[in-house]
DSSP file (Angstrom, degrees, kcal/mol; ACC not computed):
  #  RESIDUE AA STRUCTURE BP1 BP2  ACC     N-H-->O    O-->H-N    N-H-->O    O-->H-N    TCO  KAPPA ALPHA  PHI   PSI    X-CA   Y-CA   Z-CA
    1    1 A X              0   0    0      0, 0.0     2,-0.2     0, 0.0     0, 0.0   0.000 360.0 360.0 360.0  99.5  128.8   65.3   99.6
    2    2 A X        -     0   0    0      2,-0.0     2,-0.3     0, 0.0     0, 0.0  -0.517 360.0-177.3 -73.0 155.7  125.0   65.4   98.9
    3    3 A X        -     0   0    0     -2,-0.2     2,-0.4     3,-0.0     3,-0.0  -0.696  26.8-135.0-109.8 177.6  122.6   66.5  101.8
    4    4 A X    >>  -     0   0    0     -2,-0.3     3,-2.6     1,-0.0     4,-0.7  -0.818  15.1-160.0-115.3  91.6  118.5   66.6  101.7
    5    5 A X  H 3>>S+     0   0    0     -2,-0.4     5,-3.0     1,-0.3     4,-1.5   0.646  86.1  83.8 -54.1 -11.0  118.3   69.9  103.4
    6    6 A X  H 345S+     0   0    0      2,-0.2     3,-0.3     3,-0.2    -1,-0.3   0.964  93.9  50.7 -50.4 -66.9  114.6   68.5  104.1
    7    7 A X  H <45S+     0   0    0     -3,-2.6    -2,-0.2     1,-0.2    -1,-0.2   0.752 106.1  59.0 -40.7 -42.5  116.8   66.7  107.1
    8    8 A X  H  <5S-     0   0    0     -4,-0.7    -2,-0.2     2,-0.1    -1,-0.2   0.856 114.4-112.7 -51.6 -55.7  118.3   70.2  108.1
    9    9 A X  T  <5S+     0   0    0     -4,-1.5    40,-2.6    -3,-0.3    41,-0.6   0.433  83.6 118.4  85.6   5.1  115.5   71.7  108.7
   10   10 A X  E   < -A   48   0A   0     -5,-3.0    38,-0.2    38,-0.2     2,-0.2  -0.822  43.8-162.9-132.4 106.6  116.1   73.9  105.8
   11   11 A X  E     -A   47   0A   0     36,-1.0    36,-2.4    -2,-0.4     2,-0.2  -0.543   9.5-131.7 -87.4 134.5  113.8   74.0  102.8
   12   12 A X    >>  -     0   0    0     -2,-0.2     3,-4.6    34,-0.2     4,-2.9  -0.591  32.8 -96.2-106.5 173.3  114.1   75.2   99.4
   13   13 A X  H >> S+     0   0    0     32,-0.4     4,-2.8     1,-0.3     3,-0.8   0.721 121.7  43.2  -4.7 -87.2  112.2   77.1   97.5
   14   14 A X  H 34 S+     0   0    0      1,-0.3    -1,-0.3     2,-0.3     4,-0.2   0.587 112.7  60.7 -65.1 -20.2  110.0   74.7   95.4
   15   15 A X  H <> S+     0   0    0     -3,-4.6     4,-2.2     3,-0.1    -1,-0.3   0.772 107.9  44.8 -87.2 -22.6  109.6   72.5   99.0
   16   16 A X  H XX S+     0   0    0     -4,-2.9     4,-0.7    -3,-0.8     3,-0.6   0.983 108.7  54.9 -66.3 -62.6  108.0   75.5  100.5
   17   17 A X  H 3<>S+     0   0    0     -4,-2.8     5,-0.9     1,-0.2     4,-0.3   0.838 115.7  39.9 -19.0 -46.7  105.9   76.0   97.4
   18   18 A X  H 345S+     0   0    0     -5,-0.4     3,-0.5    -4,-0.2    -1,-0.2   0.997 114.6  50.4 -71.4 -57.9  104.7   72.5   97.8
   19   19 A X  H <<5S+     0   0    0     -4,-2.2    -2,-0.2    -3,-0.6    -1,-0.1   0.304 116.6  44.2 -40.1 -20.6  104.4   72.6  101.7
   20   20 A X  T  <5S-     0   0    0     -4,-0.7    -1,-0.2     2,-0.1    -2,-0.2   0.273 106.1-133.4-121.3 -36.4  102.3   75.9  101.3
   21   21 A X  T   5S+     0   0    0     -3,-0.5     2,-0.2    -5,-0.4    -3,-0.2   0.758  74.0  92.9  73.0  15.0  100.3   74.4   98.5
   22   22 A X  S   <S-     0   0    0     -5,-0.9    -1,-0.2     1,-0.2    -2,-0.1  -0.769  79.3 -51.5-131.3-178.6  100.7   77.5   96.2
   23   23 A X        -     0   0    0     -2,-0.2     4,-0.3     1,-0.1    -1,-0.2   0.457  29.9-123.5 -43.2-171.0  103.5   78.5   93.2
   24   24 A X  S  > S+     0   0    0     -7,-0.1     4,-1.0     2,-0.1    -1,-0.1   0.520 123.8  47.3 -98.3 -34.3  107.6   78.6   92.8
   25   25 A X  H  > S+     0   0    0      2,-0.2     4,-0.7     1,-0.2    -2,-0.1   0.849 103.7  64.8 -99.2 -24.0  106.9   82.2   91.8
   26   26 A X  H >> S+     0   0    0      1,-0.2     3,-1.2     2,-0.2     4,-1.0   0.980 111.5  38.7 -33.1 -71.8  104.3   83.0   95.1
   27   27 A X  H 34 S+     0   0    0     -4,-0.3     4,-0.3     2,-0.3    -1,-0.2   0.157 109.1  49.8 -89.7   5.3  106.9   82.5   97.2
   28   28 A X  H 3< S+     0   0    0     -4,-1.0     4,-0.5     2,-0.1    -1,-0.3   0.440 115.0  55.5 -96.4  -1.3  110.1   84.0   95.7
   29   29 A X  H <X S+     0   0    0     -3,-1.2     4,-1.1    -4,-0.7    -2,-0.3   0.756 112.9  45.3 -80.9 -44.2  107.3   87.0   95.4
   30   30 A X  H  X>S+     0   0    0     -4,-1.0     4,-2.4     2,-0.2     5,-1.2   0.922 111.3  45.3 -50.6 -89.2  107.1   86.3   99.1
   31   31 A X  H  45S+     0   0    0     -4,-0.3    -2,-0.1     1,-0.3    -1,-0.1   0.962 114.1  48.9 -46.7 -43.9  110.8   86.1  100.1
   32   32 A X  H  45S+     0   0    0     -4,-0.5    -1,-0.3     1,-0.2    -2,-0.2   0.980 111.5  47.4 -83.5 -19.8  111.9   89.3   98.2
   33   33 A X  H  <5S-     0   0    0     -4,-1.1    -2,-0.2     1,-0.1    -1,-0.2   0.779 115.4-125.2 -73.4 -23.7  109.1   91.4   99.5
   34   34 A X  T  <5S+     0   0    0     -4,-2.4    -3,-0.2     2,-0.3     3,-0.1   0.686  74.4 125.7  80.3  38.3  110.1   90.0  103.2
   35   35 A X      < +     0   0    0     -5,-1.2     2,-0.3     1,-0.2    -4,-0.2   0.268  62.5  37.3-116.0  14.2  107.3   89.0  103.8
   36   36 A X  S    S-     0   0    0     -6,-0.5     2,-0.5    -9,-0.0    -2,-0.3  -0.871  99.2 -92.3-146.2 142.1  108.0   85.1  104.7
   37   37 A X        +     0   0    0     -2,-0.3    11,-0.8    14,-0.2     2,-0.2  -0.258  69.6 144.6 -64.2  98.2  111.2   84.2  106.7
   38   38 A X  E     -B   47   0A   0     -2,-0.5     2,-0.3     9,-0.1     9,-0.2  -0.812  26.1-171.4-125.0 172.6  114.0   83.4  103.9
   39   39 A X  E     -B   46   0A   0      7,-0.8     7,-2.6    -2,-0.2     2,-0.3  -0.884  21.9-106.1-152.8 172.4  117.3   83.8  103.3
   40   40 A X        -     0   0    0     -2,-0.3     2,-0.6     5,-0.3     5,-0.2  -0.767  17.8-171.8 -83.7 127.6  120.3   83.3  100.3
   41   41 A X  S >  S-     0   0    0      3,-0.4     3,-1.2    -2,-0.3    -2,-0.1  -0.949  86.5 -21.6 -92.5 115.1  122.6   80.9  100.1
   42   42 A X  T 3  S-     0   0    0     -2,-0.6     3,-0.1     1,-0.4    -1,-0.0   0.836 127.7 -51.2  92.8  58.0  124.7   81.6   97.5
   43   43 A X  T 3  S+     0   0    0      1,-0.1    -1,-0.4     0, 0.0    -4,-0.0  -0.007 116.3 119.5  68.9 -19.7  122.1   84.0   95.8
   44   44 A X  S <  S-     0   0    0     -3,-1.2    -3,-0.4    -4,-0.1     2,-0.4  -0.037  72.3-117.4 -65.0 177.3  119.6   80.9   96.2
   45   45 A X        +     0   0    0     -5,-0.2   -32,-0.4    -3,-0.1    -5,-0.3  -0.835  40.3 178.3-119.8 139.1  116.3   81.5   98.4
   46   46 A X  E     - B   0  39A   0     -7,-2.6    -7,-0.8    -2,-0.4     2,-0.4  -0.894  10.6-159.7-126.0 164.5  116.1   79.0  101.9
   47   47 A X  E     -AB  11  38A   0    -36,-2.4   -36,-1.0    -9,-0.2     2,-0.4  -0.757  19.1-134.4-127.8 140.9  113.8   78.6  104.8
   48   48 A X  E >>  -A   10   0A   0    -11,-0.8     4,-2.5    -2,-0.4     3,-1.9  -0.849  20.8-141.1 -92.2 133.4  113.9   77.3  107.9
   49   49 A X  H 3> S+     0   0    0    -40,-2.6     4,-2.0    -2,-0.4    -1,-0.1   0.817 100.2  55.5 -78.9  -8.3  110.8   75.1  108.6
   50   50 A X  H 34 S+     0   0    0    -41,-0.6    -1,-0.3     1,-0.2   -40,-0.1   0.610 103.6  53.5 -99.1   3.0  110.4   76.1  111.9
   51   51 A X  H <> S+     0   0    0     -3,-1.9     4,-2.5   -14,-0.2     3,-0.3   0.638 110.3  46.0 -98.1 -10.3  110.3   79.6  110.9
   52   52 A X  H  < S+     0   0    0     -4,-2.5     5,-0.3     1,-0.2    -2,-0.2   0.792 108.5  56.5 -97.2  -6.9  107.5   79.1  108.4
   53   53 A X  T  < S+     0   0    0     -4,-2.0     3,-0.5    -5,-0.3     4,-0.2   0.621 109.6  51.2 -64.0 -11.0  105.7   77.0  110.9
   54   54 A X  T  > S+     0   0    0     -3,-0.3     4,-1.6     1,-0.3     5,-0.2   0.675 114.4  36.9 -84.9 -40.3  106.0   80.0  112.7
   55   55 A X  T  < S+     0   0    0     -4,-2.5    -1,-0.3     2,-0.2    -2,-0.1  -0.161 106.8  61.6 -98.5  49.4  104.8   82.3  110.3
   56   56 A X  T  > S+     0   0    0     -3,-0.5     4,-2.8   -20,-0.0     5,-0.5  -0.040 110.1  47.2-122.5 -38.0  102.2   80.1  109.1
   57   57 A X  H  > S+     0   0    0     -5,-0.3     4,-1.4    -4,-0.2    -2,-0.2   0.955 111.2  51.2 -54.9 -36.5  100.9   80.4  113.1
   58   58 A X  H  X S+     0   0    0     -4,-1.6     4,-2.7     2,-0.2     5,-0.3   0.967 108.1  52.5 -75.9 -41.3  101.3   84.1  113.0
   59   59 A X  H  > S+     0   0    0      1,-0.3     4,-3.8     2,-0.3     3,-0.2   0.915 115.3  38.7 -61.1 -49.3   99.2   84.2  109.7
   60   60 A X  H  < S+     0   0    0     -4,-2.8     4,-0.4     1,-0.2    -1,-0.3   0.731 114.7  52.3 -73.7 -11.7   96.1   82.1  111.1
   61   61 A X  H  X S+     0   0    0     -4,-1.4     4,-0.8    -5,-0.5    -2,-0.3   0.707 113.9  42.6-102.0   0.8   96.2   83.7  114.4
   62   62 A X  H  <>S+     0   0    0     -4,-2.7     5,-0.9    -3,-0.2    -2,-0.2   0.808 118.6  52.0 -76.2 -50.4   96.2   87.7  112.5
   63   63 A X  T  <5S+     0   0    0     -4,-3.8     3,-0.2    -5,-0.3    -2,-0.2   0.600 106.9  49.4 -69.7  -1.0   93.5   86.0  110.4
   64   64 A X  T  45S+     0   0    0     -4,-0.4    -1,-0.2     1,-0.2    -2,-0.2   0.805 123.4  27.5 -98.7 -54.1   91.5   84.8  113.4
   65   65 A X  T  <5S-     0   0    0     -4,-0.8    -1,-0.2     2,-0.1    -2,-0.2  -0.381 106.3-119.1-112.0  51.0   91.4   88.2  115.3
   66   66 A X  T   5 +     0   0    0     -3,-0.2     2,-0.6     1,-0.1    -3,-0.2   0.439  61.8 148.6  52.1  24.8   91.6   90.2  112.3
   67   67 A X      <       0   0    0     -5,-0.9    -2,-0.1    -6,-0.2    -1,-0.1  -0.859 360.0 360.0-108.4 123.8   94.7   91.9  113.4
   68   68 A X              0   0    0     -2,-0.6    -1,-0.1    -6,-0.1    -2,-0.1   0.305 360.0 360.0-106.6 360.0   97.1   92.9  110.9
């Protein structure tokens, strides 16, 4: 049974990369440092889009008031 985890609500790697507009390698740079919301499937990196819509809101509103 294929899925398109796109459907899910759960994005891999290389659709965050795209989604994000930067590398494959950004964002597994990203994910192991814990510094965007990922997790492993089966060693594999995935995201939930509604937590990196969440953290893509946290990121402009620290970059807005300069808080970090």
């Amino acid at each position: 049974m294929t899925q398109n985890t796109s459907n899910e609500g759960v994005l891999t790697l290389a659709e965050v990369a795209a989604y994000l507009k930067v590398t494959e390698r950004t964002i597994y740079r990203l994910a192991g440092a814990k510094k965007i919301p990922a997790f492993k499937v089966g060693g594999v990196w995935r995201f939930r889009k509604m937590d990196i819509d969440a953290w893509i809101h946290a990121q402009s509103v620290d970059s807005a008031g300069g808080q970090r």
